[in-house]
Residue frames as qw, qx, qy, qz and C-alpha x, y, z in Angstrom:
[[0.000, 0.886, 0.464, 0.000, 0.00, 0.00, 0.00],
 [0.363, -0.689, 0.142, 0.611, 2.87, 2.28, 0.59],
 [0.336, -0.322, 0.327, 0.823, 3.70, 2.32, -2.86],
 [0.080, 0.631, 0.707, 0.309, 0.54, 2.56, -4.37],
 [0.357, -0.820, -0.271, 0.356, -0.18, 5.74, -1.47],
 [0.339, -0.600, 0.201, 0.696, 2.97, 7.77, -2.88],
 [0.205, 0.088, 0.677, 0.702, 2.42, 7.02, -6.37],
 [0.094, -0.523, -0.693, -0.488, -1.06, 8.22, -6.69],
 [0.135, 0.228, -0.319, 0.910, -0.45, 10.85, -3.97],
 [0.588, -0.477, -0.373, -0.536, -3.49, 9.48, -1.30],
 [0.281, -0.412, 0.740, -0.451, -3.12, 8.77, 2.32],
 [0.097, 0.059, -0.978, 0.177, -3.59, 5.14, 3.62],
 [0.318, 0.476, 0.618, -0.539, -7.28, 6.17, 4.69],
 [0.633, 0.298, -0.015, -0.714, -8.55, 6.90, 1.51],
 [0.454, 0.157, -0.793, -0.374, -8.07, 2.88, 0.70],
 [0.749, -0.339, 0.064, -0.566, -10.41, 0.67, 1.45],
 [0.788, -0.330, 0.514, -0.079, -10.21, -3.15, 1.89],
 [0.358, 0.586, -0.636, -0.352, -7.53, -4.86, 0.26],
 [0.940, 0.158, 0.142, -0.268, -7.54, -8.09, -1.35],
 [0.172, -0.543, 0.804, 0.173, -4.45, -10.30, -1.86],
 [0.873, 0.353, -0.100, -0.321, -4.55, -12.84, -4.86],
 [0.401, -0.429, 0.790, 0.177, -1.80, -15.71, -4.68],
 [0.908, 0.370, 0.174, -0.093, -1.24, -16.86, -7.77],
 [0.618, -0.283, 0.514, 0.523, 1.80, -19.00, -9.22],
 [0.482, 0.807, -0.158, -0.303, 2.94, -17.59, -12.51],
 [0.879, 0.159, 0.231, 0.385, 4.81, -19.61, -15.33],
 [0.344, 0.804, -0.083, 0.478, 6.09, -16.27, -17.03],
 [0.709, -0.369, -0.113, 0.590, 9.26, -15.38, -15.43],
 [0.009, 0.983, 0.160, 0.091, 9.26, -11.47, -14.93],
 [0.635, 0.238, -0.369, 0.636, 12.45, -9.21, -15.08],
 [0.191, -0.576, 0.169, -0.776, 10.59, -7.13, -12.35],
 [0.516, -0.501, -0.673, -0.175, 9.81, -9.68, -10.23],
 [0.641, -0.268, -0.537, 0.479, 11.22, -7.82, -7.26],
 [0.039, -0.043, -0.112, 0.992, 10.58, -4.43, -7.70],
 [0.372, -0.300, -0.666, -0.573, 6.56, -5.47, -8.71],
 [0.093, 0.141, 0.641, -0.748, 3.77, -4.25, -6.67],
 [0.310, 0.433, 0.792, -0.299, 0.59, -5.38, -7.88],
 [0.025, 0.545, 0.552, 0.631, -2.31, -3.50, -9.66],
 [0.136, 0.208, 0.172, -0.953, -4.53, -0.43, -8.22],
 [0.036, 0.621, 0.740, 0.258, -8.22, -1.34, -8.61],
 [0.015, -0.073, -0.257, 0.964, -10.13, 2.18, -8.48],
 [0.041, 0.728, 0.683, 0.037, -13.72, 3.13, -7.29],
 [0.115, 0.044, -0.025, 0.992, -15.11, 6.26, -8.07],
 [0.024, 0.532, 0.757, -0.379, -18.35, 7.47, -6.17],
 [0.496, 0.723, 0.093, -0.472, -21.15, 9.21, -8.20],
 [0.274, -0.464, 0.558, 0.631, -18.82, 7.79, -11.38],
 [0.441, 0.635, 0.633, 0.048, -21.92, 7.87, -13.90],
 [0.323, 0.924, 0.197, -0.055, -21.47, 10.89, -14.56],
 [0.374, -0.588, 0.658, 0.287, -17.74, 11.03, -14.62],
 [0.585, 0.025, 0.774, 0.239, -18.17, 7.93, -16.88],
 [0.383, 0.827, 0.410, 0.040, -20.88, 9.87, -19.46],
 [0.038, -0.874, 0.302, 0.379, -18.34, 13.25, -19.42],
 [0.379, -0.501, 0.692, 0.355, -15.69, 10.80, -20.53],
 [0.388, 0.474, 0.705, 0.358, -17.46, 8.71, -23.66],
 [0.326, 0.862, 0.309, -0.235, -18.47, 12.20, -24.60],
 [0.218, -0.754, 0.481, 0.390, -14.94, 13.38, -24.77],
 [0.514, -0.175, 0.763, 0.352, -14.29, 10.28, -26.76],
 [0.539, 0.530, 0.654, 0.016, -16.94, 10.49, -28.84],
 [0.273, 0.919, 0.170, -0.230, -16.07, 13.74, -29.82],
 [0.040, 0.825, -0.473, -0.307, -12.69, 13.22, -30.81],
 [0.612, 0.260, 0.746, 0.035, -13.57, 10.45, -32.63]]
């Protein structure tokens, strides 16, 4: 969470519950040690957020 927190400039309270997948991978990364996951985001009220955005696209389409 620490580097997720600095990189996306949020304190530790604004995350909610995290969720830890364990899964073996065949692919042999050259990051495997520096590799910190994914970032799932929610965004509250994000209908309309979502609509703003497909407009945008649509228009520069």
């Amino acid at each position: 969470m620490n580097f997720w927190s600095g990189c996306l400039g949020l304190s530790k309270k604004q995350f909610g519950k995290l969720y830890y997948i364990n899964v073996t991978s065949r692919k042999k990364y050259d990051n495997h040690n520096s590799y910190c996951g994914i970032a799932r985001l929610t965004v509250r009220q994000g209908s309309s957020l979502q609509y703003k955005l497909l407009g945008y696209i649509k228009a520069l389409k």
